[in-house]
C-alpha positions, 0 to 999 in steps of 0.5 A, a space after each residue: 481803177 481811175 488814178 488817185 493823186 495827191 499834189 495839184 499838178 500840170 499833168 492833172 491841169 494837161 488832162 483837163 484841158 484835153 477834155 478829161 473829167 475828174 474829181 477835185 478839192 475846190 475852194 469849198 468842197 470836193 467837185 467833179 470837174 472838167 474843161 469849161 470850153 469843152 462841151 464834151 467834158 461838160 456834157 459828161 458830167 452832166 450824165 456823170 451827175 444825173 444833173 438837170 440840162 436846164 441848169 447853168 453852170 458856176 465857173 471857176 477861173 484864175 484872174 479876171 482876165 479869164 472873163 475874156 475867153 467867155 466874151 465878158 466885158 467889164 465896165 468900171 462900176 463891174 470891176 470895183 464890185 467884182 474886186 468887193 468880192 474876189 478872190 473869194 467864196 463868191 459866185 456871181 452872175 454876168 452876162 455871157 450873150 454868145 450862143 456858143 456858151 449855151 451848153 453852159 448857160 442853157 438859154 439864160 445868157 449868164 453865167 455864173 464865175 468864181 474867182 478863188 482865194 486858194 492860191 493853189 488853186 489859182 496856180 492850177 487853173 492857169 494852167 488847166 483854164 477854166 473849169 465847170 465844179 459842180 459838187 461830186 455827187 448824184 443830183 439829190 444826193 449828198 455831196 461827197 466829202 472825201 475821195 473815198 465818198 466820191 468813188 462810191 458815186 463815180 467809180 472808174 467813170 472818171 479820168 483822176 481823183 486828188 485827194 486831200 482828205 475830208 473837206 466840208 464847207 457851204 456852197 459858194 455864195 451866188 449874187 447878180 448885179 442888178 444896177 446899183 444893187 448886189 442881189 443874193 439868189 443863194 447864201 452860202 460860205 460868204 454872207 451878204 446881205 440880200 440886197 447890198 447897195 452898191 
């Protein structure tokens, strides 16, 4: 049976960054996670999931400077919007060219990033880096909203589990900048409105 754990912990952080896949509290609901620089562990979830292979990836991060390791650069205007909106529910799309990253931005050359505002979920990226979230559950089918729901979808195909009980919440909010313009592609926990001038 795939370990169940209660604490964030640098083991569970250690796991991840050599390339283990498992299921999390995130900021919003319970995600099966794994090593955003680890095509094997992005590819597991992925058939973990049943998940489209066109389908680009949010990613979580723990500080702005985290945007670095994707070849992310930020001009002024970039960083004044992305404080506006982090650390929050907030997911927004920014330019990631390098091919190498194509396993999570499948062609689009953009990438979603989340910065949270659950601080002890920050502790922990800074030392498992940054990770893939998407919702623990088959493609389709309802999000699993505690552990006992998860195991249900993944059993022992997954490394951990960390269970803090029930989670419920929306999806993150996802935006792109677009000149002057905040453009919501998806209403989620946070409300914008569709089209924020900037």
């Amino acid at each position: 049976m795939a370990p169940q754990h209660k604490n964030f912990s640098l083991n569970l952080a250690d796991e991840i960054r050599r390339g283990a896949v498992g299921v999390i509290p995130t900021d919003t609901i319970y995600g099966i996670v794994g090593s955003a620089l680890y095509p094997k562990a992005v590819s597991r979830i992925d058939k973990l999931r049943n998940r489209d292979l066109t389908k680009p990836f949010i990613v979580i991060i723990s500080s702005v400077g985290d945007l670095k390791s994707f070849g992310v650069r930020l001009n002024g205007r970039m960083s004044d919007i992305l404080k506006r909106v982090w650390p929050g529910k907030v997911s927004v799309l920014l330019p990631v060219s390098d091919g190498k990253f194509s396993y999570l931005h499948r062609g689009t050359e953009r990438i979603a990033f989340r910065l949270p505002a659950k601080k002890s979920l920050r502790e922990f990226l800074k030392d498992s880096g940054p990770i893939v979230a998407p919702s623990a559950n088959w493609s389709g089918e309802p999000p699993a909203r505690n552990v006992r729901e998860a195991r249900r979808y993944f059993g022992d195909r997954v490394d951990f589990y960390l269970d803090k009980g029930d989670l419920e919440s929306l999806p993150s909010t996802l935006v792109s900048l677009e000149g002057n313009r905040l453009r919501v592609l998806r209403q989620g926990s946070v409300k914008i409105a569709k089209s924020l001038i900037l």
